[in-house]
N, CA, C and O of each residue as an XYZ file, in Angstrom:
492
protein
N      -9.962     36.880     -9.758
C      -9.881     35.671    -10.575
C      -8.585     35.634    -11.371
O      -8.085     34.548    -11.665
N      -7.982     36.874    -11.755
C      -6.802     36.669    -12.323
C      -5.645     36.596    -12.039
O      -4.702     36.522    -12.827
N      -5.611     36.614    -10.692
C      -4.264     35.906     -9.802
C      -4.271     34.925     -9.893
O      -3.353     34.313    -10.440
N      -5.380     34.333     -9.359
C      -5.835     32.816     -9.471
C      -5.522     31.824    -10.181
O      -5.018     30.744     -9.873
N      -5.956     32.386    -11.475
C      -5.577     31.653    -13.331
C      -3.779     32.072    -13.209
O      -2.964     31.189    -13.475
N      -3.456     33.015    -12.926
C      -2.206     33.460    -13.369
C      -1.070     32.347    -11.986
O       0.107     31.997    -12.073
N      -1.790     32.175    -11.200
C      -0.859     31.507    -10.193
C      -0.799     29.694    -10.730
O       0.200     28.978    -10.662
N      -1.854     29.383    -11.129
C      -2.433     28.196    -11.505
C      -1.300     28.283    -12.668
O      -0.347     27.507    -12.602
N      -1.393     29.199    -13.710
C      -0.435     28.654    -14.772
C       1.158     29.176    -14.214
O       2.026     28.974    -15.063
N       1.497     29.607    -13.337
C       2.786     29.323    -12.733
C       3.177     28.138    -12.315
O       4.300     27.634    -12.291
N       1.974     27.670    -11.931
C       2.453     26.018    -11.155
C       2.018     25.622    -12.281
O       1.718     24.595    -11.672
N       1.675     25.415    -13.360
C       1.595     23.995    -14.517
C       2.695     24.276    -15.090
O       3.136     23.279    -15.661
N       3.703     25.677    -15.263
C       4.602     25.300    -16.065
C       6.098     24.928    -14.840
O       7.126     24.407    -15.272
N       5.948     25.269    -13.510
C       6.794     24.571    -12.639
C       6.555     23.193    -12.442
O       7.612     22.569    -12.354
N       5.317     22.347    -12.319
C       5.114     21.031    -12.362
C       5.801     20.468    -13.739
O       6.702     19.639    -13.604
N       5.429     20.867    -15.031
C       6.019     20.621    -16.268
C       7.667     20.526    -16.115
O       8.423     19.654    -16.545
N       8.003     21.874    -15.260
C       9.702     21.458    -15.021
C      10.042     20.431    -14.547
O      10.940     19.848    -15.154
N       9.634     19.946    -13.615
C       9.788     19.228    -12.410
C       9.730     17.992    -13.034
O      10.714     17.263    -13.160
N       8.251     17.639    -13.560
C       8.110     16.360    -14.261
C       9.178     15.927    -15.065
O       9.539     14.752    -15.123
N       9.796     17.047    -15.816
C      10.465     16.800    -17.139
C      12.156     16.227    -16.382
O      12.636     15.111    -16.579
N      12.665     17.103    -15.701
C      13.979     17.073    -15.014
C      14.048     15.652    -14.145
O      14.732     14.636    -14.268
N      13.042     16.054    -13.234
C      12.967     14.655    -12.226
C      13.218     13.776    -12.700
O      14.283     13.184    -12.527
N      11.801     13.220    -13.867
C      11.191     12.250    -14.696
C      12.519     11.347    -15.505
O      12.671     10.134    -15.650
N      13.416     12.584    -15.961
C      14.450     12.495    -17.263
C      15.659     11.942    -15.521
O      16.234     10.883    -15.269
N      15.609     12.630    -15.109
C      17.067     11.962    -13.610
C      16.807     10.852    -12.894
O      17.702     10.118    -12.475
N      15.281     10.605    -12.661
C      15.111      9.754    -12.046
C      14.370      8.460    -12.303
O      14.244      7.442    -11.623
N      13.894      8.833    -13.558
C      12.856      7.355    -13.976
C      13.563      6.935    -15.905
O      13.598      5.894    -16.562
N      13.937      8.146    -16.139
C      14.081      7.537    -17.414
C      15.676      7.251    -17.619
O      16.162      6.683    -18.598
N      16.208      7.633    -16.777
C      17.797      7.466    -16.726
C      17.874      5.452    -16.296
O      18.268      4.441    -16.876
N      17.197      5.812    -14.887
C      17.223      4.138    -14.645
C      16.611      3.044    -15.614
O      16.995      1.878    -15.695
N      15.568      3.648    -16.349
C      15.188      2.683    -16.563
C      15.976      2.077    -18.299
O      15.944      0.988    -18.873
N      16.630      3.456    -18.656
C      17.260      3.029    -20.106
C      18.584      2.392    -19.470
O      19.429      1.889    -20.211
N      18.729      2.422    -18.222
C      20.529      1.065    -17.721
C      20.006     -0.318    -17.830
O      20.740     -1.302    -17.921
N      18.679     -0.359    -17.817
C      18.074     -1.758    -17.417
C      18.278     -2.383    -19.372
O      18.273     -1.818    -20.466
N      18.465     -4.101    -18.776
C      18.187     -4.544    -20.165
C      16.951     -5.170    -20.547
O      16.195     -5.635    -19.694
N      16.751     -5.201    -21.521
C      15.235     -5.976    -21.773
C      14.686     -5.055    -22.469
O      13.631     -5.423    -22.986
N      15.074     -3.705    -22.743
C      13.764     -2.905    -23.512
C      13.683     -3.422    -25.126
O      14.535     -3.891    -25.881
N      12.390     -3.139    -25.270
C      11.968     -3.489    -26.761
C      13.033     -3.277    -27.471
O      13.959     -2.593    -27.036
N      13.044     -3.745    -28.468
C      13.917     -3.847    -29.571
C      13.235     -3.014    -30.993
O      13.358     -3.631    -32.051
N      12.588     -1.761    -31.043
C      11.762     -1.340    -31.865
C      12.358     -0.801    -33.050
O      13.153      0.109    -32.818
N      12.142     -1.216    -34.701
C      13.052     -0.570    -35.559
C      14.648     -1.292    -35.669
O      15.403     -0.908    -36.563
N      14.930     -1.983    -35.033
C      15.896     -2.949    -35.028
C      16.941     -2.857    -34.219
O      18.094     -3.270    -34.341
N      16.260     -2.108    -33.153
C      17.581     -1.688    -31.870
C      16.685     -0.694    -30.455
O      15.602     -0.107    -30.455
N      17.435     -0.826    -29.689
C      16.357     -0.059    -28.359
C      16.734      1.452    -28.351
O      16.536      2.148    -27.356
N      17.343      1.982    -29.618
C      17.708      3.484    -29.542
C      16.118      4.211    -29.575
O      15.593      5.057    -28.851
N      15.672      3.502    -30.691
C      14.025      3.932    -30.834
C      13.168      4.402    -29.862
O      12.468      5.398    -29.682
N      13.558      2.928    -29.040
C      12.655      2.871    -27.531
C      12.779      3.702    -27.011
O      11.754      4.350    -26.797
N      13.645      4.052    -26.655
C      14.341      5.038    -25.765
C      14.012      6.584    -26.013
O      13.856      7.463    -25.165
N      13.939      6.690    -27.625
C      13.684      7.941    -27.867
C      12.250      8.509    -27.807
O      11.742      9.630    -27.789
N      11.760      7.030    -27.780
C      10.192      7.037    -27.714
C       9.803      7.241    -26.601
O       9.022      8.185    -26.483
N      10.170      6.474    -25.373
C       9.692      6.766    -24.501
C      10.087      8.207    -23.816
O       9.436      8.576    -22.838
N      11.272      9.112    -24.386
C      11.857     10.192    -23.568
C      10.807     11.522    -24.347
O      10.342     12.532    -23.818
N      10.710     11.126    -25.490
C       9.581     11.923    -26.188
C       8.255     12.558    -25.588
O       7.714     13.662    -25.518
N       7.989     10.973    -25.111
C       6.401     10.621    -24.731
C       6.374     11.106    -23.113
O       5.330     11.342    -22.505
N       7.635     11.201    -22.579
C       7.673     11.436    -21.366
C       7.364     13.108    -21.554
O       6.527     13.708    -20.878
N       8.211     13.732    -22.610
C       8.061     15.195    -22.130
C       7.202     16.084    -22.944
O       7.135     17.299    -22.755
N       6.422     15.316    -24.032
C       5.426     15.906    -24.457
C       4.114     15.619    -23.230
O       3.053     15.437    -23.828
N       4.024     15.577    -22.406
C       3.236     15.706    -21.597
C       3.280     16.927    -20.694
O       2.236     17.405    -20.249
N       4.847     17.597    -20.329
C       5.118     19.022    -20.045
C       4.689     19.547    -21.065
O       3.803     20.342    -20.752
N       4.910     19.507    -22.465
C       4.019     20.643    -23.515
C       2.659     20.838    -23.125
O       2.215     21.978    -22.984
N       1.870     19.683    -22.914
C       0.653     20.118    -22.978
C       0.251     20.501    -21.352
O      -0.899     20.875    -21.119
N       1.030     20.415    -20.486
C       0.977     21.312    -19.383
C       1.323     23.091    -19.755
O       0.709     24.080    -19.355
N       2.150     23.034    -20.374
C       2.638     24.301    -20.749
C       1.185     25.011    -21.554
O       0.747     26.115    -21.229
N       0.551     24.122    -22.671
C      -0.139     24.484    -23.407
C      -1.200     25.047    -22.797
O      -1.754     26.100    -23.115
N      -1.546     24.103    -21.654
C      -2.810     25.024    -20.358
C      -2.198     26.416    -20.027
O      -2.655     27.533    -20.268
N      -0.829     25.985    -19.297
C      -0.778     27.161    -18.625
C      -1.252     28.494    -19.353
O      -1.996     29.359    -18.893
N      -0.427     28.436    -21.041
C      -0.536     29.271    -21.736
C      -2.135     30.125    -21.643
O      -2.437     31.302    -21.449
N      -3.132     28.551    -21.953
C      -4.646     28.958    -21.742
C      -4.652     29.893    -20.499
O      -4.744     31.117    -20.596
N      -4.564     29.330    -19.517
C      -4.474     30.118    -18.042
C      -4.183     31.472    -17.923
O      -4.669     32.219    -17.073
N      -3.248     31.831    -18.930
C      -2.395     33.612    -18.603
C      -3.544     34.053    -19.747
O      -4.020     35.144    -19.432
N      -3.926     33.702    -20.559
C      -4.585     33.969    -21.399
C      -6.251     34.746    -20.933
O      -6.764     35.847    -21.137
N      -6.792     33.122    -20.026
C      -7.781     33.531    -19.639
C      -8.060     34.586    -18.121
O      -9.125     35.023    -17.687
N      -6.702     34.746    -17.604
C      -6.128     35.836    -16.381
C      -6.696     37.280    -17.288
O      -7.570     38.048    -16.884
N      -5.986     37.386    -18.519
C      -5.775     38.766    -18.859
C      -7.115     39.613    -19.156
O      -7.349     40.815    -19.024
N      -8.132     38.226    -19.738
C      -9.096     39.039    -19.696
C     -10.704     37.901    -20.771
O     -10.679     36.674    -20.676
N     -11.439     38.350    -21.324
C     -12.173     37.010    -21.754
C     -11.827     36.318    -22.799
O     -11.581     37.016    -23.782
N     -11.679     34.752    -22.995
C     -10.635     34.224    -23.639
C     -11.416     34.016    -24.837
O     -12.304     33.165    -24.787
N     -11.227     34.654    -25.895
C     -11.567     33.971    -27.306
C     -11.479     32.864    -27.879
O     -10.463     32.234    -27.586
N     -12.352     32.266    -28.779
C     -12.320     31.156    -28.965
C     -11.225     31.194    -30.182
O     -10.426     30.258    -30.191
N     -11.112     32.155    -31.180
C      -9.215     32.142    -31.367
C      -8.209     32.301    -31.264
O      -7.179     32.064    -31.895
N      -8.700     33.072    -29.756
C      -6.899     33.172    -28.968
C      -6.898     31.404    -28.986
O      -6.301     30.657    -29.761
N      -7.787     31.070    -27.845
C      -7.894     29.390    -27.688
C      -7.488     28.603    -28.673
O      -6.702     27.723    -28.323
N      -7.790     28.643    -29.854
C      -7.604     27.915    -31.013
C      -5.502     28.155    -31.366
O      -4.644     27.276    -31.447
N      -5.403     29.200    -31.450
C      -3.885     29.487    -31.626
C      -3.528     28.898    -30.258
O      -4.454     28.108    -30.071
N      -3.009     28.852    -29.576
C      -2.657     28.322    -28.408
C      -2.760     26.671    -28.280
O      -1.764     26.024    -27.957
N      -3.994     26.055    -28.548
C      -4.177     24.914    -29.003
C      -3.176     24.531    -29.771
O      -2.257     23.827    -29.355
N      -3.275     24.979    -31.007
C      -2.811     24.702    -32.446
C      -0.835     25.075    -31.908
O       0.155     24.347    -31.982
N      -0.907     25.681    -31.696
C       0.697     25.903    -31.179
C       1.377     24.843    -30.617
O       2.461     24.399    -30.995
N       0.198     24.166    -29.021
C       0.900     23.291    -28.279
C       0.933     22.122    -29.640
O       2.029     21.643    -29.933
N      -0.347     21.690    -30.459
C       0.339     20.514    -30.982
C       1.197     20.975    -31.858
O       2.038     20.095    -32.042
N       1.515     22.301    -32.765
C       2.946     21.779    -33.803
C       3.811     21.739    -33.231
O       4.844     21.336    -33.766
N       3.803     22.327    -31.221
C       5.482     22.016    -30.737
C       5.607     20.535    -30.548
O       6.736     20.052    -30.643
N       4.361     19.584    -30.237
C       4.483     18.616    -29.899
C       4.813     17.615    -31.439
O       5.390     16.529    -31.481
N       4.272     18.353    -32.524
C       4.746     17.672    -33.609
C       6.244     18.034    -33.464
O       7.045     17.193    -33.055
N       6.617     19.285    -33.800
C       8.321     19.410    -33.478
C       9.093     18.627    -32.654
O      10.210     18.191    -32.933
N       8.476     18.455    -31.625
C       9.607     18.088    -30.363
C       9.591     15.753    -31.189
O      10.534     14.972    -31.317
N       8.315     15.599    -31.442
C       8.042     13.985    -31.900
C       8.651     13.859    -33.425
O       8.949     12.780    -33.936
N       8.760     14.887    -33.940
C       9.957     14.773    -35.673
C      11.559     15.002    -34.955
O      12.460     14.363    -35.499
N      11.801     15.561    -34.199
C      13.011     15.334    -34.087
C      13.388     14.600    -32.475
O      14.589     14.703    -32.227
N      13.036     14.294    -31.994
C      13.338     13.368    -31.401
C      13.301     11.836    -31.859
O      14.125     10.985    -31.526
N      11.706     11.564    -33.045
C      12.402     10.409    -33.313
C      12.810     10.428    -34.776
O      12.470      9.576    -35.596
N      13.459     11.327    -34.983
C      14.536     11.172    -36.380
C      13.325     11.522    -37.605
O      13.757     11.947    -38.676
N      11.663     11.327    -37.428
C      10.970     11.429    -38.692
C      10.455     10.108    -38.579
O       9.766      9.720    -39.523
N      10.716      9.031    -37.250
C      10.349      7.739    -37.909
C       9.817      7.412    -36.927
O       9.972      6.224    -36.647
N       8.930      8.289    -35.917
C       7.572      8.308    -35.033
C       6.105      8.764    -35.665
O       5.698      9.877    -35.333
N       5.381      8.051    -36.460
C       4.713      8.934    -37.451
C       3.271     10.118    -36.976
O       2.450     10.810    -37.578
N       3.661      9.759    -35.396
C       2.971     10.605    -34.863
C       2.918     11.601    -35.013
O       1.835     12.177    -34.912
N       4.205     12.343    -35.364
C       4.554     13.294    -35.651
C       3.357     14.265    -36.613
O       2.623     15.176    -36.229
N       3.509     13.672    -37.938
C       2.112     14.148    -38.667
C       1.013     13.784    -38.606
O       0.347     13.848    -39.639
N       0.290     13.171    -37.161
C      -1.023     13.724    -36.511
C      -1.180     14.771    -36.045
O      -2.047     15.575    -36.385
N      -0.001     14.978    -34.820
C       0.134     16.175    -34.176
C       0.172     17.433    -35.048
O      -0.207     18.547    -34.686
N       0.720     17.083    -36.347
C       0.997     18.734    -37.045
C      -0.321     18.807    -37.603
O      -0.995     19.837    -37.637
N      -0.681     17.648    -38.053
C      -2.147     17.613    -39.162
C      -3.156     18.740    -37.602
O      -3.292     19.963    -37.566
N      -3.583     17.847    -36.720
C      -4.354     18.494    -35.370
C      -4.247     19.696    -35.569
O      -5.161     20.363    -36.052
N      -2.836     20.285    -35.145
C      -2.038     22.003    -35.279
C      -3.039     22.575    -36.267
O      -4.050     23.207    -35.958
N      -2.612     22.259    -37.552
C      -2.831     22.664    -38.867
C      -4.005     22.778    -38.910
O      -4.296     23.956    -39.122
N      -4.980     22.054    -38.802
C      -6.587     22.080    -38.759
C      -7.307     22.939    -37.898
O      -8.230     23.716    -38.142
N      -6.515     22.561    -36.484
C      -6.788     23.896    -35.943
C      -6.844     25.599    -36.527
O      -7.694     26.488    -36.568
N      -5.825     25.482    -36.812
C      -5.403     26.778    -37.164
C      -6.206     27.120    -38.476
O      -6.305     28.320    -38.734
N      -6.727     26.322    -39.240
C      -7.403     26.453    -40.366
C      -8.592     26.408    -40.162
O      -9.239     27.020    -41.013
N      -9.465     25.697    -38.988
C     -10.869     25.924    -38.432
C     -10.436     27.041    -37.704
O     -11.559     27.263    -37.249
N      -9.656     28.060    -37.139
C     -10.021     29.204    -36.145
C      -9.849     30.750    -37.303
O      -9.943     31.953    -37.062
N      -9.603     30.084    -38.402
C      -9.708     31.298    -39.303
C     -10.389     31.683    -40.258
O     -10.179     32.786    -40.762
């Protein structure tokens, strides 16, 4: 079983590459040449940052499995290994959503609040 889990989280964090690189060369490149995007905040820099955000916080929380995955390979997974690991993927995803959009995505402090709670229910 622990090849298994351990091969499984090899491929979520190679799919996560893939998504992110491809995604960023091939879908989000074209689509920020195009005109017409929202105008959010008083200009389409926003947009842009929003959508490149939103694109690759979705590799975090691929990553965040995988993490589960090597975790649950090594041996039986605690419910606060689980909880740290959890709580990790969202403050990177708060990190990566405060600075990508400058502080003025306020998603940002859901994701950390989530983190934070976590980490304060697993202790």
């Amino acid at each position: 079983m622990g090849a298994a889990l351990m091969s499984a989280a090899v491929l979520a964090v190679l799919v996560g590459i893939a998504h992110s690189v491809l995604g960023e060369r091939y879908i989000l490149a074209r689509l920020f040449r195009r005109d017409g995007l929202p105008k959010l905040f008083g200009g389409v820099e926003f947009t842009r940052r929003t959508l490149r955000f939103a694109w690759h916080v979705t590799t975090l929380a691929w990553w965040g499995y995988a993490a589960l995955l090597v975790v649950m390979a090594r041996g039986p997974l605690s419910l606060d290994t689980a909880a740290i690991v959890i709580a990790a993927t969202f403050l990177c995803t708060a990190g990566v959503t405060l600075v990508a959009s400058r502080g003025r995505h306020l998603a940002w402090l859901v994701f950390a609040a989530i983190g934070g709670l976590v980490l304060y229910g697993a202790t």
